[in-house]
BASE-689252 format. One record per residue (C-alpha): residue number from 1; x, y, z. Coordinates in Angstrom, 1 decimal, always signed. Example, Ala and Ser with C-alpha at 12.3 -4.5 7.8 and 13.67 -1.06 7.14 Angstrom:
% BASE-689252
<atom resi="1" xx="+12.3" yy="-4.5" zz="+7.8"/>
<atom resi="2" xx="+13.7" yy="-1.1" zz="+7.1"/>
***
This chain:
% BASE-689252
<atom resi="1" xx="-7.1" yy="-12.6" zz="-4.0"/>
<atom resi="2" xx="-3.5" yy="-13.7" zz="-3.5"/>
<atom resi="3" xx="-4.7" yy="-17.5" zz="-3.7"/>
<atom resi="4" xx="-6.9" yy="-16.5" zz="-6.5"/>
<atom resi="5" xx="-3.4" yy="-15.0" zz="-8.3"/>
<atom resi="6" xx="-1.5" yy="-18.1" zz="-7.1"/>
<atom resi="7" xx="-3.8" yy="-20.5" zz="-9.0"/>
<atom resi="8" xx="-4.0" yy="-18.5" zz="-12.1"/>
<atom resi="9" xx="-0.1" yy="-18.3" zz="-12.5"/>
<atom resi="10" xx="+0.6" yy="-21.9" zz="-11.4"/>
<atom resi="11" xx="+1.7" yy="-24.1" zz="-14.3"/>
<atom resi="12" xx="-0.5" yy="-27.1" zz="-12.2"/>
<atom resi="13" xx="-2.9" yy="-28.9" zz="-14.4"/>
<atom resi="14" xx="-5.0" yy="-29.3" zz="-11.2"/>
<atom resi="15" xx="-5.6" yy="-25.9" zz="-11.4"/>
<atom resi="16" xx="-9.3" yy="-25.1" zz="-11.2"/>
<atom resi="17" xx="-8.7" yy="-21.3" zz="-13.3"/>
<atom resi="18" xx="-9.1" yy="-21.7" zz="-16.9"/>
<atom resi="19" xx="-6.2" yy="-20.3" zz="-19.3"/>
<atom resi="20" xx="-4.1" yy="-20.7" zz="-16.1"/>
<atom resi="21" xx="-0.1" yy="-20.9" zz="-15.9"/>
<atom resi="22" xx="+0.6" yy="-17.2" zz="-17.4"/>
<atom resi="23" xx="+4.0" yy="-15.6" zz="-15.9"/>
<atom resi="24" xx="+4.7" yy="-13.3" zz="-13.5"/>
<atom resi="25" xx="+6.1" yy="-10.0" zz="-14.2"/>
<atom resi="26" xx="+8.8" yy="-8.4" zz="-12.3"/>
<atom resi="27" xx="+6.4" yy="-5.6" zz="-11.8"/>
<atom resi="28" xx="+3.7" yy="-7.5" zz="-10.0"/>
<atom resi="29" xx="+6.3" yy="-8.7" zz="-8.1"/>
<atom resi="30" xx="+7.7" yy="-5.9" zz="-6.8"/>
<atom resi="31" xx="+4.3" yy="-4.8" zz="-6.5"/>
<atom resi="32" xx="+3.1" yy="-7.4" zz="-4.0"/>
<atom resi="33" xx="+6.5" yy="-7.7" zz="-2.1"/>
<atom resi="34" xx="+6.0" yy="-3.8" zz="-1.6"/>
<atom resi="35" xx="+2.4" yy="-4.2" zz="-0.3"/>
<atom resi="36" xx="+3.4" yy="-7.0" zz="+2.1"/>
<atom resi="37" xx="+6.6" yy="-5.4" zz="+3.6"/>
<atom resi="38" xx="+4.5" yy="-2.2" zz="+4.4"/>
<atom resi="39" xx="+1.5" yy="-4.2" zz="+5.7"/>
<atom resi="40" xx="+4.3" yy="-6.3" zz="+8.2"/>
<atom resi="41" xx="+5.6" yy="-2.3" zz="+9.2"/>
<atom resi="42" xx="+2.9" yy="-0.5" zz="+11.0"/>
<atom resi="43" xx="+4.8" yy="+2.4" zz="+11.5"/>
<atom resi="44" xx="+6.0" yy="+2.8" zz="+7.7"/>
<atom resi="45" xx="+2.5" yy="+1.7" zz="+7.0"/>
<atom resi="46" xx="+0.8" yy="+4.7" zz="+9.1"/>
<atom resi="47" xx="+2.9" yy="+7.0" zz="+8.0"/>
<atom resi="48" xx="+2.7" yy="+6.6" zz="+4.2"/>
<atom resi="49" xx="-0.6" yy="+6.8" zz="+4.7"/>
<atom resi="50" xx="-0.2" yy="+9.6" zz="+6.3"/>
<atom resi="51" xx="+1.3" yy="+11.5" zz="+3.6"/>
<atom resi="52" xx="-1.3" yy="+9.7" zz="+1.1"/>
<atom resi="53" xx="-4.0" yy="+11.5" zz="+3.0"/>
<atom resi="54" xx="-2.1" yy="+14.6" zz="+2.8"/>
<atom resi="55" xx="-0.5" yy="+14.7" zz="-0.8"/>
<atom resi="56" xx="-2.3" yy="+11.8" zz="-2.2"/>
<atom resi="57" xx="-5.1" yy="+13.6" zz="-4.0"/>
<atom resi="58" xx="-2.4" yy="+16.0" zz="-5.7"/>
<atom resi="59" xx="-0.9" yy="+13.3" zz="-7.3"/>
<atom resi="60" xx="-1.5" yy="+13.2" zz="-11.3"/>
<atom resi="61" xx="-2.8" yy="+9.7" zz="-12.3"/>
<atom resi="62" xx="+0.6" yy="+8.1" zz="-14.3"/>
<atom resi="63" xx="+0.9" yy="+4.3" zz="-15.5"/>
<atom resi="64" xx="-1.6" yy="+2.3" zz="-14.7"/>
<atom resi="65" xx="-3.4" yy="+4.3" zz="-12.7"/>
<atom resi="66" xx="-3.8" yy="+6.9" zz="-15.4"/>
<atom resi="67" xx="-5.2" yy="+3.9" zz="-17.6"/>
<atom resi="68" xx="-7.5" yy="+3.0" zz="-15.3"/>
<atom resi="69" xx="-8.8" yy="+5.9" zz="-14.7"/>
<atom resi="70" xx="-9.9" yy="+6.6" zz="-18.1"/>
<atom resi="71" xx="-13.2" yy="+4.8" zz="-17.4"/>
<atom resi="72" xx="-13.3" yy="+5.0" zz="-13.9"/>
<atom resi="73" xx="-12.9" yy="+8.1" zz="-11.4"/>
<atom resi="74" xx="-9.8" yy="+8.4" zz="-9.8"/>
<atom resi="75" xx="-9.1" yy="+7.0" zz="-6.3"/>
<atom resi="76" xx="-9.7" yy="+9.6" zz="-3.3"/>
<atom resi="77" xx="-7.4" yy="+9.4" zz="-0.6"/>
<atom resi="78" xx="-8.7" yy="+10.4" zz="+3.1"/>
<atom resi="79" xx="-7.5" yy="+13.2" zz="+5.1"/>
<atom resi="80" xx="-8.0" yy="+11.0" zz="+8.6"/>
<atom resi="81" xx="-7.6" yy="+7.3" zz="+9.0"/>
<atom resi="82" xx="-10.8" yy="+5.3" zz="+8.8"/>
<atom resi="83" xx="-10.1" yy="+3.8" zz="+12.5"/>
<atom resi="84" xx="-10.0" yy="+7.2" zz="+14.1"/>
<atom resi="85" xx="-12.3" yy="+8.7" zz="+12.1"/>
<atom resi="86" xx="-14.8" yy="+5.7" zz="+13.8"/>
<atom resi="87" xx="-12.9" yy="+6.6" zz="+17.5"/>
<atom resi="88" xx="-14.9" yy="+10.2" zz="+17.2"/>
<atom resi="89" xx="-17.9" yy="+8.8" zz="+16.0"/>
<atom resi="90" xx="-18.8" yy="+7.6" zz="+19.6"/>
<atom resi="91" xx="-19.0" yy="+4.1" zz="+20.4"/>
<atom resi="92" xx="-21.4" yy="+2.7" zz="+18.4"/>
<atom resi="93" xx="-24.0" yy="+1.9" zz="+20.8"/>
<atom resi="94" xx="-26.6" yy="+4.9" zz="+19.6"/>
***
């Protein structure tokens, strides 16, 4: 996906994605700096998703979440992570 971003937004004219060479916005990247400093932190990573699992489902939809989920239902955040929800399933085997 991040190639996939790379190539639309590079100014290239090798560029295999058509209409490519659009800018960036300071949002998107703050957005994907966010995303890979918490995915470099596992700690900071587990816990936020900790408290997604938690709190997450209480959070009104706002920006472009709320947007999106105008035609789509809003996401649903876990009470347990997937990996030790797997751990209690047994190991697989059955």
């Amino acid at each position: 996906m991040r190639r996939l971003r790379n190539e639309a937004t590079s100014p290239a004219a090798a560029s295999p994605v058509p209409g490519h060479g659009c800018r960036r916005s300071r949002a998107e990247l703050l957005a994907w700096k966010g995303w890979a400093y918490l995915n470099t932190h596992p700690r900071l990573n587990r816990a936020l998703n900790r408290l997604l699992g938690l709190i997450g489902n209480e959070i009104p939809p706002a920006g472009p979440i709320e947007r999106w989920t105008r035609f789509r239902e809003p996401p649903h955040f876990e009470r347990t992570p997937l990996h030790r929800r797997v751990e209690t399933m047994g190991d697989g085997d059955d």
